[in-house]
C-alpha positions, 0 to 999 in steps of 0.5 A, spaced: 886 245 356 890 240 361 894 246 363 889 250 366 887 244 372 895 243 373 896 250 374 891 251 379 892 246 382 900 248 382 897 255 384 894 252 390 899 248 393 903 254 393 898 258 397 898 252 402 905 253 403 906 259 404 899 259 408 902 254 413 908 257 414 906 264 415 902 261 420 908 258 422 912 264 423 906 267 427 905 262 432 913 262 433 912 270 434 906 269 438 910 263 442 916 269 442 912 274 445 909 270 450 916 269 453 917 276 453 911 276 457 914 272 463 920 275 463 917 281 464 912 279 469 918 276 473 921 282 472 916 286 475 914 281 480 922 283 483 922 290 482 916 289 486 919 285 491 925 290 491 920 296 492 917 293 499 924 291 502 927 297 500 921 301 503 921 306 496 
């Protein structure tokens, strides 16, 4: 019977890793996609500038 708090407590700990670092993967996912955003954005604000030079 001692076993059992132990291995919930093991269980637990174990699905709090693994809960903090799937979020921390999602949040370097997340600050990934953000940065691929600006690029984008900075992309078509030069295509743009590019189109009204150009006169396209």
């Amino acid at each position: 019977m001692k076993k059992e708090p132990l291995g919930s407590f093991f269980c637990l700990l174990v699905e709090n890793v693994l809960a903090s670092r799937f979020s921390l993967l999602a949040s370097r996912f997340s600050l990934l996609a953000s940065r691929f955003s600006l690029l984008a954005s900075r992309f078509s604000l030069l295509a743009s500038r590019f189109a009204i030079t150009t006169n396209c």
